[in-house]
N, C-alpha and C positions, 0 to 999 in steps of 0.2 A: 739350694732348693727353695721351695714356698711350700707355704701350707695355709690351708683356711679351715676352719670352722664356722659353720652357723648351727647355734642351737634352735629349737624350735618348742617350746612350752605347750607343752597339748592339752594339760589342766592341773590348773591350780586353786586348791581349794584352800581356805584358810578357816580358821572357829576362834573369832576373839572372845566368845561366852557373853557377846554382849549384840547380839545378830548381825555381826561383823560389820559391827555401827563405828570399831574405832579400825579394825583392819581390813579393806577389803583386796580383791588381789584381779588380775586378769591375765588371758594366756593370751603367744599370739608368738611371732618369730623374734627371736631375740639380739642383743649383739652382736655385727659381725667381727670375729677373733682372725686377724694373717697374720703373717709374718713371713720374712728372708730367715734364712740360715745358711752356715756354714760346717758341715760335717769334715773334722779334720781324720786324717789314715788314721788306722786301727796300730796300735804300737804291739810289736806282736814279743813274746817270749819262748825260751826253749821248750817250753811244755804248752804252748797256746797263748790266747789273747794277753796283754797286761791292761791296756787302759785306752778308752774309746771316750771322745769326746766333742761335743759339738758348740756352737754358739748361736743364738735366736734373735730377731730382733721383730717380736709382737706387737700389734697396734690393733685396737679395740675400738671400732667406729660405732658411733651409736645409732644404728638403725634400727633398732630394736625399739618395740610397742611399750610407749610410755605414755602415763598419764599423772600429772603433779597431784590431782586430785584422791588415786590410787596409791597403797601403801606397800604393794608387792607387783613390781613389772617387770617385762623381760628383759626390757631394755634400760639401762642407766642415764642414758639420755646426758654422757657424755663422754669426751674422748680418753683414750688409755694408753699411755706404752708401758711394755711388762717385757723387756729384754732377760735373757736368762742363759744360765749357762750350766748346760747337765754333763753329767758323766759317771762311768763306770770304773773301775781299778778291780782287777783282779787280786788279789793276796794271794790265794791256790788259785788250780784249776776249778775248784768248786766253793771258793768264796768270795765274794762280789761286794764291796760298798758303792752305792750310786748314791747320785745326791741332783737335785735339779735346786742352783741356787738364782732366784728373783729381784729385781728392782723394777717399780712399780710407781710410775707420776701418771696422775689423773689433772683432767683439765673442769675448769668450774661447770656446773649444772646451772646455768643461768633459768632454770625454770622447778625451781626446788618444790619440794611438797609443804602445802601451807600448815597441813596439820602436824608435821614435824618442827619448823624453824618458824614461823608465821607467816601471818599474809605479807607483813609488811616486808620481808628477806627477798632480794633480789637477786643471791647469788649461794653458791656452796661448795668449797673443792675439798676433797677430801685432802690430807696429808700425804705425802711419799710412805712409802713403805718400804721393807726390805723380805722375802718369805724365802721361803725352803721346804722341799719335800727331800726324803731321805730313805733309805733302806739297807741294812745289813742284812744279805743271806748265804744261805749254804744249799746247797745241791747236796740230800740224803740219799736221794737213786737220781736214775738218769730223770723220774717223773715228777718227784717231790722232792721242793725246794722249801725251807721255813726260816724263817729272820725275825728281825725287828726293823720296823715302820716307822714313820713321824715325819710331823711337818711343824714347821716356826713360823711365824709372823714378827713384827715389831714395826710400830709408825715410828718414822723418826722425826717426822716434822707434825706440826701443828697443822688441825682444819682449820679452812678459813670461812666464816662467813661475812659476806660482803665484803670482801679482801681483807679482813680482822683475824688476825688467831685469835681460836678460841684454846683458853687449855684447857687440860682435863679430859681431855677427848681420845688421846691415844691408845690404839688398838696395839693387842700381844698376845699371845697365843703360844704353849708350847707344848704338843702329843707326840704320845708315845707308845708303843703296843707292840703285839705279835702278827705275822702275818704268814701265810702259808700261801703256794701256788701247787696245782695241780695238773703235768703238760696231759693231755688225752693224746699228743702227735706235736708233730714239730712249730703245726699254725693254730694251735687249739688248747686256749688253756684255762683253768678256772681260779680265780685270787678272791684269795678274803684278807679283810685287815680289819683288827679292833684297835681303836684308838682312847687314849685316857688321855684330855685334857686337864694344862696347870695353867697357871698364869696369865 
């Protein structure tokens, strides 16, 4: 299959307490996100589903409104792949671990923001990354469903500026919280999640 996204920023307001003399931001349509995939058969058990699973391959074009000038835009103003690979396993019929796990290469920003790297920086790629979103839940009625949530991060490579690692720079991240879903019908449903970032 494909699938596309395009977000669209309708306003962004920012308040650096200084009259947004060091942050200021602009809206406008953002990154275009597609991707191929491949959804493999549903592996079924004597009591229903056991484990569904698919594979993505994402790319992040940057058409999206940017300004090097600007310290918050829609657009990145450069390119992305973010391949991933989600899935579901049944334990019971009413207990679920999913997990959507990421690998993520960005390509350099050859028109960096001056008031971040300097005027004189002519180039900046972020590092690779590796992330994850996750979830353990259970099915309480046929309506309500409660778990735990969380997502990881971890750079595993150095940013470069003007093809230099920089160190010091790597990004990590790891949450973790409760999360509850609410069906109203079979296509109708409302989700909350609290998350506690560490690391």
């Amino acid at each position: 299959g494909f699938s596309a996204l395009l977000p669209v920023v309708t306003r962004l307001d920012v308040d650096d307490g200084l009259g947004n003399a060091a942050l200021n931001s602009q809206s406008g349509v953002a990154d275009l996100n597609f991707g191929f995939y491949l959804q493999f058969p549903l592996r079924m058990a004597d009591q229903g589903p056991r484990f569904a699973h698919r594979l993505e391959l994402d790319l992040i074009a940057p058409i999206g409104r940017y300004d090097r000038d600007t310290a918050l835009n829609p657009g990145a103003n450069f390119w992305s792949v973010n391949p991933y690979w989600t899935g579901t396993f049944w334990a019971t019929p009413k207990t679920t671990l999913s997990w959507r796990l990421h690998y993520l290469w960005n390509a350099k920003n050859t028109d960096p923001a001056p008031g971040t790297y300097g005027a004189e920086v002519g180039s900046v790629q972020a590092g690779q990354a590796v992330h994850a979103n996750f979830n353990l839940l259970h099915a309480f009625t046929p309506k309500y469903q409660a778990g735990i949530n969380g997502y990881w991060l971890n750079q595993i490579t150095d940013t470069r500026i003007d093809g230099h690692r920089v160190a010091g720079r790597r990004e990590q991240v790891f949450a973790i919280g409760p999360g509850v879903m609410f069906a109203f019908s079979p296509n109708n449903s409302l989700m909350a999640n609290l998350y506690f970032e560490t690391e």
